[in-house]
NUBA-454977 format. One record per residue (C-alpha): residue number from 0; x, y, z; residue in one letter. Coordinates in Angstrom, 2 decimals. Example, Ala and Ser with C-alpha at 12.3 -4.5 7.8 and 13.67 -1.06 7.14 Angstrom:
<nodes>
NODE  num       xx       yy       zz  residu
NODE    0    12.30    -4.50     7.80       a
NODE    1    13.67    -1.06     7.14       s
</nodes>
This chain:
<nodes>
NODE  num       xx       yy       zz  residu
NODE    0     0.00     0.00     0.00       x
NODE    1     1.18     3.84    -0.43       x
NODE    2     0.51     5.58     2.72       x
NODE    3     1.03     9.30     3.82       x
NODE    4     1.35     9.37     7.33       x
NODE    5     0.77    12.77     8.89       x
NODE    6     1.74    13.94    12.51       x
NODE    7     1.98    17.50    12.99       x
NODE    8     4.74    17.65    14.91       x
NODE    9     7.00    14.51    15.59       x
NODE   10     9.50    15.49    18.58       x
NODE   11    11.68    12.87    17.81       x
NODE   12    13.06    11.85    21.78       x
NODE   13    11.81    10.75    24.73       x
NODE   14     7.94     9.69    24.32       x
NODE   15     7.39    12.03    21.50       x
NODE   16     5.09    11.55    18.21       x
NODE   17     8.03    11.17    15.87       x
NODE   18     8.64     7.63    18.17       x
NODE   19     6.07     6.59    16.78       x
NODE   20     6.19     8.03    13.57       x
NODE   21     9.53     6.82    12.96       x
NODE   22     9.39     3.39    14.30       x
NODE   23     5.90     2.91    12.50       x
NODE   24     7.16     4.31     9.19       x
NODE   25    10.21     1.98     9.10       x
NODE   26     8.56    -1.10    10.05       x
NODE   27     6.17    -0.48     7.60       x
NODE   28     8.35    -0.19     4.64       x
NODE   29    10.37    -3.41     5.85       x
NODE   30     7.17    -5.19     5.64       x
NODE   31     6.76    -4.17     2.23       x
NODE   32     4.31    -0.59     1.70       x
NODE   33     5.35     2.64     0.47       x
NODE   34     5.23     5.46     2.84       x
NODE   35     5.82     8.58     2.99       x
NODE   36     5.79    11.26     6.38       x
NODE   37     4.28    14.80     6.31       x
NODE   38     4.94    16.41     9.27       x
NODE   39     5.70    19.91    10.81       x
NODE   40     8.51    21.21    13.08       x
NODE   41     9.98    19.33    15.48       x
NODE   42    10.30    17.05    11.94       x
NODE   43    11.04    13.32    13.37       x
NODE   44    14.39    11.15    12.04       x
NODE   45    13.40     8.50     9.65       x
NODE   46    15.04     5.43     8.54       x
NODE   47    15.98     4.67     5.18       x
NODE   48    13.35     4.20     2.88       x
NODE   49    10.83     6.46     4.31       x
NODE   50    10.27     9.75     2.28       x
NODE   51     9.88    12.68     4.46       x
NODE   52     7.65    15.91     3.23       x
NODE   53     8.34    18.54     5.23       x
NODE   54     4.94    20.60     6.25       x
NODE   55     6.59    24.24     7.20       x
NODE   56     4.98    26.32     9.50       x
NODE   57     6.44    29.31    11.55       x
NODE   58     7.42    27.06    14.23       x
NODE   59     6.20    29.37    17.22       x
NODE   60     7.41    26.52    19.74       x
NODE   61    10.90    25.64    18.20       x
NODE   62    13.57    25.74    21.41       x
NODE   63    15.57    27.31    22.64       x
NODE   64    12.78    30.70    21.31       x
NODE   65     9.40    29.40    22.26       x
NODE   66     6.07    32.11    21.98       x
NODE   67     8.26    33.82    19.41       x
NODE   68     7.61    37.37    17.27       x
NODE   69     8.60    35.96    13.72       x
NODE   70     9.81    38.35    11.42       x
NODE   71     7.42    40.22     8.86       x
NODE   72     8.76    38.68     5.88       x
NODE   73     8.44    35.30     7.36       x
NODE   74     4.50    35.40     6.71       x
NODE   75     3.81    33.91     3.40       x
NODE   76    -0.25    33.18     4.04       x
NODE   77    -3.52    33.80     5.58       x
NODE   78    -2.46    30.36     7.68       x
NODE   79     0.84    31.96     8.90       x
NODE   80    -1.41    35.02     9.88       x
NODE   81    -4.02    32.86    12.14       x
NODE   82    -1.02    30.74    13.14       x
NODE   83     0.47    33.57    14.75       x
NODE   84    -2.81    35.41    15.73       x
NODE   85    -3.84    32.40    18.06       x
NODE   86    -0.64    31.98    19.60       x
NODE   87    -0.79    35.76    20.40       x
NODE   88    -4.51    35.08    22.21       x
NODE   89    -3.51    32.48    24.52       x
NODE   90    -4.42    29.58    22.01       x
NODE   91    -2.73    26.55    20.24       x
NODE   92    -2.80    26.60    16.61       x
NODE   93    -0.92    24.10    15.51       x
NODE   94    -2.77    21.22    15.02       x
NODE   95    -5.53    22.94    12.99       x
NODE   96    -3.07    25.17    11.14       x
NODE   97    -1.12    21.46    10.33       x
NODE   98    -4.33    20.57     8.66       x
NODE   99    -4.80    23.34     6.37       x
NODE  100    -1.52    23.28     5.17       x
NODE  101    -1.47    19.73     4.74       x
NODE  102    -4.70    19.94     2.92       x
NODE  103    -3.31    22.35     0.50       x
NODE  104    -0.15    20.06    -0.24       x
NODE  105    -2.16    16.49    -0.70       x
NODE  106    -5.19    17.59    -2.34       x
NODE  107    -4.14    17.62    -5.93       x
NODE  108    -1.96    14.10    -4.69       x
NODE  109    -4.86    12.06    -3.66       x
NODE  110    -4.12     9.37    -6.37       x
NODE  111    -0.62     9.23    -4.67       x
NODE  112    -1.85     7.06    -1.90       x
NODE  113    -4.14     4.47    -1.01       x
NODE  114    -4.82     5.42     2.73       x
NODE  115    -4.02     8.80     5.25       x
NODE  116    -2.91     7.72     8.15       x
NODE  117    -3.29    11.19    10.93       x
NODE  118    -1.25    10.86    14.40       x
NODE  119    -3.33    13.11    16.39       x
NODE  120    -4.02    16.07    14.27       x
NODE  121    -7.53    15.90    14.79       x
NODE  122    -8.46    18.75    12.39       x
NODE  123   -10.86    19.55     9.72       x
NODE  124    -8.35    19.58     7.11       x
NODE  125    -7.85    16.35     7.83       x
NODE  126   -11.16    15.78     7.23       x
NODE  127   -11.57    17.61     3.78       x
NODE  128    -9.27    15.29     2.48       x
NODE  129   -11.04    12.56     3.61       x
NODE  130   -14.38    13.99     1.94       x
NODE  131   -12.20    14.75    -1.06       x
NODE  132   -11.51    10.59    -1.67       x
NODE  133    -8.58     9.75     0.75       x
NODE  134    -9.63     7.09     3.21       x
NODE  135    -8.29     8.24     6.37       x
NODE  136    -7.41     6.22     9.42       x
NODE  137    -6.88     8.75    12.60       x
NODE  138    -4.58     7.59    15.24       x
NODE  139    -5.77     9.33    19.02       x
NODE  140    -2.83     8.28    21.29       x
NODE  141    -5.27     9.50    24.36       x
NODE  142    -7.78    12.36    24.49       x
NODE  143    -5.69    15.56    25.27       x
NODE  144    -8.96    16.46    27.70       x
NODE  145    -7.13    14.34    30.04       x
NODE  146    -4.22    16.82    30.02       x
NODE  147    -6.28    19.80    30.19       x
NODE  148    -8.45    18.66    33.12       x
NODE  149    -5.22    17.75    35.46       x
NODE  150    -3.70    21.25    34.23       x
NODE  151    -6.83    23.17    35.23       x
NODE  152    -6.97    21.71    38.61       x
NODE  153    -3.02    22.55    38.97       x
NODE  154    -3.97    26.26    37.74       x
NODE  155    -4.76    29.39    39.52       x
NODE  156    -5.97    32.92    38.60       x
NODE  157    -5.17    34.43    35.81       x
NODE  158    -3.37    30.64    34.82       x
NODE  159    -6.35    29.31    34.35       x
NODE  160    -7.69    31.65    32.07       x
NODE  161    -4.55    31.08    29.86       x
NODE  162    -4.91    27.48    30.06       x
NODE  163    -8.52    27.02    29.35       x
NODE  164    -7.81    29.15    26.27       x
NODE  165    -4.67    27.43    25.24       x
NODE  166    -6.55    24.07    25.43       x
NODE  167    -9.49    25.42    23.03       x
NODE  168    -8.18    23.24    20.53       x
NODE  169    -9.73    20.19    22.00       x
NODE  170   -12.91    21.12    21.16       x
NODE  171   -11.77    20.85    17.80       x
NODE  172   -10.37    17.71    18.03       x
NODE  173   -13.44    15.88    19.46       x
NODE  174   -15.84    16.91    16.88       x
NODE  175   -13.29    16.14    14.08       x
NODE  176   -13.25    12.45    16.15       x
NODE  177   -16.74    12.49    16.18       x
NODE  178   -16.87    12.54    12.35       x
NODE  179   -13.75    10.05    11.41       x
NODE  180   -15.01     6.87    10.79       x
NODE  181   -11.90     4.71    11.61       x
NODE  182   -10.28     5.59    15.07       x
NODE  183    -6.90     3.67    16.25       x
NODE  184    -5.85     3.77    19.85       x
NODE  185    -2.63     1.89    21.40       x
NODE  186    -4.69     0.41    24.51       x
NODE  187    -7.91    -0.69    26.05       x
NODE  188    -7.52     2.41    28.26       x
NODE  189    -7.73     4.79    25.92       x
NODE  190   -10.52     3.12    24.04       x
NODE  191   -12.55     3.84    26.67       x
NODE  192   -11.45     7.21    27.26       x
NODE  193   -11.91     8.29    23.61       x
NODE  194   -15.39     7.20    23.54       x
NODE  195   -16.22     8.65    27.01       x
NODE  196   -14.62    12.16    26.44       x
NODE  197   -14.88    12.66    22.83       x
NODE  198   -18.53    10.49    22.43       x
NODE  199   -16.54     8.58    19.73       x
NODE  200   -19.00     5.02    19.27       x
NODE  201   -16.58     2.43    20.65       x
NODE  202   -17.24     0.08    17.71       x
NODE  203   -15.29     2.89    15.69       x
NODE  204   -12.32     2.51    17.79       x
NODE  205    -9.40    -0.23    16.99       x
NODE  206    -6.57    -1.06    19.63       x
NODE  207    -3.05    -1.63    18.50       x
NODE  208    -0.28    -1.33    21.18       x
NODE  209     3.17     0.86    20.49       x
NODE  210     5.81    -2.01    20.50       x
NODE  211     9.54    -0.66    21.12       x
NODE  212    12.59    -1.48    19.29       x
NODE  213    13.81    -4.61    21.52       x
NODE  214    17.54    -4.44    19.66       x
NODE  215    17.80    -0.84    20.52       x
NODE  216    16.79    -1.06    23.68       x
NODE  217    18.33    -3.99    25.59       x
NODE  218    19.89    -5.34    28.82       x
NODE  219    23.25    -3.20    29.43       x
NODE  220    26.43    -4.74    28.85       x
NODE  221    28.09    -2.75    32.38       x
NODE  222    26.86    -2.26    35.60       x
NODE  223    23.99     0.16    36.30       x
NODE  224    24.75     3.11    38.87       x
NODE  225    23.80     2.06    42.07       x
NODE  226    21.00     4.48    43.53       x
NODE  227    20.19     6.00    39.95       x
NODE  228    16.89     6.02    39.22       x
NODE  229    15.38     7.48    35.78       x
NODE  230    11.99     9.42    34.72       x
NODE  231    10.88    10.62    31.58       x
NODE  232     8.69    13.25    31.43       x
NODE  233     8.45    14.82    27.51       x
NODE  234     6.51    17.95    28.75       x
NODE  235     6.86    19.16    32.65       x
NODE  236     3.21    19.14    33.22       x
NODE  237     0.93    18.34    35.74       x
NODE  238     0.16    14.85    34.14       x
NODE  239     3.46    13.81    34.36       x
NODE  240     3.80    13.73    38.46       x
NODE  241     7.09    15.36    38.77       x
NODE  242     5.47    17.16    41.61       x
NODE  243     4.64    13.99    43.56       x
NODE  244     7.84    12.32    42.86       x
NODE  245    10.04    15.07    44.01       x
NODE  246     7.36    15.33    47.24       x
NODE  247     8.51    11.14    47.72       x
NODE  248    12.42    11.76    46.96       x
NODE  249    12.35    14.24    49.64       x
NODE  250    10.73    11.75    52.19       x
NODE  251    13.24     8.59    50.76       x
NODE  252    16.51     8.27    53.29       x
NODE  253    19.67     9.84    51.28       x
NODE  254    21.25     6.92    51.53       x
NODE  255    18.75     4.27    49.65       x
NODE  256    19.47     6.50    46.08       x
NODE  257    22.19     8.09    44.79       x
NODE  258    20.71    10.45    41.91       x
NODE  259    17.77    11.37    39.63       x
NODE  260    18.07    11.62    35.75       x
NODE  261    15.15    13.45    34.36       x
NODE  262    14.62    12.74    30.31       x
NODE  263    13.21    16.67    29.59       x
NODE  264    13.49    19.67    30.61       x
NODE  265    12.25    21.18    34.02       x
NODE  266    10.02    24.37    34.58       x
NODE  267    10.93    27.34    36.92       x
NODE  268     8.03    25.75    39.60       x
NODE  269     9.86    22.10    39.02       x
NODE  270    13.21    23.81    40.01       x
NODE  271    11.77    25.59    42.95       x
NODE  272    10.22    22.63    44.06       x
NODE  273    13.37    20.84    43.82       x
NODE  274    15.40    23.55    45.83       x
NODE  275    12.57    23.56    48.20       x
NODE  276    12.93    19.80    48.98       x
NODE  277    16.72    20.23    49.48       x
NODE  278    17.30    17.47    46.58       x
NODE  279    18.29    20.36    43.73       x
NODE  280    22.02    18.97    43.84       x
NODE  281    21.03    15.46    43.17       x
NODE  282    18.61    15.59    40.23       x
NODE  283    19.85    16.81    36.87       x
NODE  284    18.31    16.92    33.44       x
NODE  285    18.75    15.92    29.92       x
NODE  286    17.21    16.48    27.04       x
NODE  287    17.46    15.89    22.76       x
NODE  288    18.68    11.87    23.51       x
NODE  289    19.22     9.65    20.58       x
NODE  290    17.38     6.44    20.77       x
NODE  291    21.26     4.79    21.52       x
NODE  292    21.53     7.48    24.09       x
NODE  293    18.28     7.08    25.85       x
NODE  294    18.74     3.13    25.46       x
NODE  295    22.18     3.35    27.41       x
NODE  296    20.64     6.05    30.22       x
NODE  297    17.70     4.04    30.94       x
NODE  298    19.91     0.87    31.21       x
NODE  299    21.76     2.68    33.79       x
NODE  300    19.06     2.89    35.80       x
NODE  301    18.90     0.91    38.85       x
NODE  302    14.74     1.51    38.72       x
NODE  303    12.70     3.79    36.27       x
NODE  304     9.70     5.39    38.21       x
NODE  305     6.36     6.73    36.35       x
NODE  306     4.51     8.97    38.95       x
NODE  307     1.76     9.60    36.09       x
NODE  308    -1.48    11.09    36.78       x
NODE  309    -2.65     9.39    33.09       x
NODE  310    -1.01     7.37    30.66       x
NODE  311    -3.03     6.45    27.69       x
NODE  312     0.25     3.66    26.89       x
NODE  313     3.07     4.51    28.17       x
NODE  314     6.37     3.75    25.97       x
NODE  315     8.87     4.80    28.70       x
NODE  316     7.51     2.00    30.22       x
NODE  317     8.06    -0.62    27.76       x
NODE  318    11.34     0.89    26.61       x
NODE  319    12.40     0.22    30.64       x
NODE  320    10.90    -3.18    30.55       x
NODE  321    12.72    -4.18    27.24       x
NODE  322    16.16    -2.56    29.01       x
NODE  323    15.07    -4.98    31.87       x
NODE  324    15.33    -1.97    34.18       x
NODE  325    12.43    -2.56    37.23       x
NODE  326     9.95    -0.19    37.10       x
NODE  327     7.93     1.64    39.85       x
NODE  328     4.45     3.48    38.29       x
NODE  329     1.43     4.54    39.37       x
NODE  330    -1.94     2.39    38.87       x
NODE  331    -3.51     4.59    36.27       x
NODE  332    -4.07     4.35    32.34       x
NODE  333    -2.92     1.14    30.54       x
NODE  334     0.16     1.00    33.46       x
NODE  335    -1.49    -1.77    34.80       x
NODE  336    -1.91    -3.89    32.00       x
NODE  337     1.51    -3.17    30.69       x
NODE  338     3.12    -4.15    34.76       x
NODE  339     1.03    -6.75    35.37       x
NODE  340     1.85    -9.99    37.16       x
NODE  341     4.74    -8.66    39.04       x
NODE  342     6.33    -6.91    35.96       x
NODE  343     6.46    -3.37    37.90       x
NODE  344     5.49    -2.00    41.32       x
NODE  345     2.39    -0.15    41.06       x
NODE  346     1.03     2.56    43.88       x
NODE  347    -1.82     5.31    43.68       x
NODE  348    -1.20     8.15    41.47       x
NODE  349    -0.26    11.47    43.87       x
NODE  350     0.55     9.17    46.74       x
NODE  351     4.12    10.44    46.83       x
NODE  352     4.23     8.53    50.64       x
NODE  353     3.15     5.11    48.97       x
NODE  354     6.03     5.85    46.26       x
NODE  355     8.40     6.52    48.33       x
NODE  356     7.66     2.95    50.19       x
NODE  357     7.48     1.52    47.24       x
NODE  358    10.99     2.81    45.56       x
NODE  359    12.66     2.11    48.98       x
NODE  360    11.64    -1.46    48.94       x
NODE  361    12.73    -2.22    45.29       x
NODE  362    15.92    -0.76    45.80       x
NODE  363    16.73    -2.54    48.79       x
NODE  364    16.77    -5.89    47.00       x
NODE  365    18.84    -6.82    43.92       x
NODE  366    17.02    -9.65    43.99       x
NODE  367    13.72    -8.18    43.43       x
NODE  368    15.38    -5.96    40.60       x
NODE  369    16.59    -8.87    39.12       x
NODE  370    13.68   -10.36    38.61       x
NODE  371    11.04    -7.62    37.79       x
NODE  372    14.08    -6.97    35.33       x
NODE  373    14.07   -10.39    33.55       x
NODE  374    10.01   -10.46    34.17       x
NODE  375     9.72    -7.14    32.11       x
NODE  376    12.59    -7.80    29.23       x
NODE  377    10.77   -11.16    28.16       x
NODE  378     7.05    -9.29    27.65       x
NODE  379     8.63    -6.70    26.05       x
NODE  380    10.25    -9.12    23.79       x
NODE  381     7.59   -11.13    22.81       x
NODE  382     4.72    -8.60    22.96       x
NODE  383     5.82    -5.35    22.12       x
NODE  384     7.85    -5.24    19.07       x
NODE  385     7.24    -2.72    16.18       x
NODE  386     7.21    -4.94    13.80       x
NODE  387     3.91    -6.69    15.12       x
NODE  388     2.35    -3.02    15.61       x
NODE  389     3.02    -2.45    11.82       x
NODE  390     1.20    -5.81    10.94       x
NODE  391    -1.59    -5.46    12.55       x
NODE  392    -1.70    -1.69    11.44       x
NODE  393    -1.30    -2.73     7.99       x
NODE  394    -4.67    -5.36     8.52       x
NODE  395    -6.18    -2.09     9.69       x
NODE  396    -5.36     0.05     6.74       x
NODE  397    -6.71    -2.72     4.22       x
NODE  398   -10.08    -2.59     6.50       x
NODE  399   -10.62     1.13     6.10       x
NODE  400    -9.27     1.22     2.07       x
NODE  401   -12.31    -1.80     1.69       x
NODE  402   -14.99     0.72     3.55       x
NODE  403   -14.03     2.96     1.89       x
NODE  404   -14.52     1.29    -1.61       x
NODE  405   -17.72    -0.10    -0.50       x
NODE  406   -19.62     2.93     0.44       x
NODE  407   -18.28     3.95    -3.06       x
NODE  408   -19.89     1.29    -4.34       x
NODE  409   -23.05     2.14    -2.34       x
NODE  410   -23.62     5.08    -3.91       x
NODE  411   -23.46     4.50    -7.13       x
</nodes>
């Protein structure tokens, strides 16, 4: 099949779309399809064999100049001008502004493809292309209403005015769900949450997990750092829990870990928080990892820990199991599933007290790492590979081209 797979943007580290993007992309093309990626800034890194359209925008986010005044000559079109304009209210444009423009490059290359495959844009250009002939799968990783609900209970004041309106966008993006007729998801979790919060039917809805690259990310080769523990948090928001796992490293005794590496990058209330706790000098941050890089930190790790008020998957937590690094989570989302049967040590999500028991207790014993460790490496390997996800993605795209061609047929 020819695909065009759109994400509009595809950070490519740490738990960002282009992880998925890429890893999808490539399996895909080893199992045989043509695809290519249209994306905007942060553009992911794809493998050979996977043709990459670049969708430009102003890139209002790009680091290290986020919220930025762009330059008058940089505005080439009424898009760039509401682009900018929203960004300058309080909103989020990109993913609707991703969907125009991508609607303006694929519309005269509908014959180019067989399906459109959308990672979260959610928009109604999206949708015009679908009305225009494309058969469109949409891929909803989790309703971002989950994110907006635990940020507006974090928010105060004048915040939550600026939150509310930066979140407007999700209105948006449950209508456009509401009218795609072919909705993936990556777990049961989600399922249930797209259908609840977006009023998607749940017989519209397919589940196929995100695997992980077991060769990539493997067993180390050298000792992990005793007392190192790891978290990945690809946006310092309330839904990560960085709060509630700084609030249990402050109550853990000094001497059961030695440091913690955050994957990201922290916010002026995280590093308050930090100095506040009187752990500032042993937690340090990184951020822009190669998949190598990330693979060889999270190995290091004597326990990865997932204080998550929602996951809709969770591929931190699959990239730690397939390292065979223990993991210590919170009982919310699709963790469960994913930790089950001794795999990880689950507690309540903002019970930084039960974390704090829990991390002490799994550090204590080398035993117990040692076998969460090998419990979590084997499901990993024989559940979670990308090459799997790609299959049963691929069943999916033949599904929606047949609709597709049958409702065709219907109306003739």
């Amino acid at each position: 099949m020819r695909v065009a797979l759109a994400s509009y943007r595809s950070k490519p580290h740490s738990g960002g779309q282009g992880v998925y993007v890429r890893n999808l992309s490539r399996e895909l093309v080893a199992i045989g399809h043509q695809v290519e990626v249209f994306s905007g800034p942060p553009y992911p890194v794809l493998d050979p064999g996977v043709r990459m359209t670049k969708v430009e925008s102003l890139d209002l986010y790009r680091e290290p100049d986020p919220f930025r005044r762009p330059g008058l000559r940089e505005f080439r079109s009424a898009v760039d001008v509401l682009e900018f304009a929203t960004m300058c209210t309080a909103g989020y444009p990109e993913p609707r502004t991703f969907g125009m423009r991508l609607h303006r490059l694929l519309r005269d290359r509908i014959a180019d493809f067989d399906i459109l495959h959308d990672n979260q844009t959610l928009a109604p250009g999206i949708l015009a292309l679908e009305r225009a002939g494309m058969p469109l799968l949409t891929t909803i990783h989790h309703p971002i209403s989950k994110d907006r609900r635990l940020e507006l209970e974090a928010a105060t004041g004048w915040g939550r005015l600026t939150k509310r309106r930066w979140y407007d966008f999700v209105r948006m993006q449950a209508r456009v769900a509401r009218s795609s007729r072919h909705v993936l998801t990556v777990s049961e979790v989600s399922a249930h949450d797209i259908a609840a919060d977006f009023r998607v039917p749940r017989q519209r809805v397919r589940v196929v997990p995100v695997g992980v690259d077991v060769q990539r990310f493997c067993p180390p080769t050298v000792a992990r750092v005793p007392g190192r523990l790891v978290t990945i948090t690809s946006a310092d928001v309330p839904l990560k829990g960085m709060s509630v796992l700084i609030d249990a490293l402050a109550r853990l005794d000094r001497c059961a870990w030695s440091e913690l590496v955050v994957v990201g990058s922290p916010s002026e209330k995280t590093d308050k928080r930090l100095a506040e706790a009187g752990i500032l000098d042993r937690v340090s941050f990184r951020s822009g990892l190669s998949d190598e890089d990330l693979a060889a930190l999270i190995g290091s790790a004597q326990v990865q820990v997932i204080p998550s008020l929602y996951e809709g998957f969770s591929i931190p937590a699959v990239e730690a199991m397939a390292c065979a690094t223990p993991v210590v989570a919170t009982r919310v989302g699709a963790l469960p599933d994913l930790l089950a049967g001794g795999v990880g040590r689950l507690v309540a999500p903002g019970d930084a007290t039960a974390l704090a028991d829990a991390l002490t207790e799994v550090l204590a014993s080398d035993q117990e790492c040692a076998r969460m460790g090998a419990a979590g490496r084997q499901r990993a390997a024989t559940t979670y590979s990308w090459t799997a996800v790609a299959q049963a993605t691929a069943q999916i795209y033949a599904d929606v081209i047949a609709d597709r061609a049958a409702g065709a047929l219907s109306r003739n």
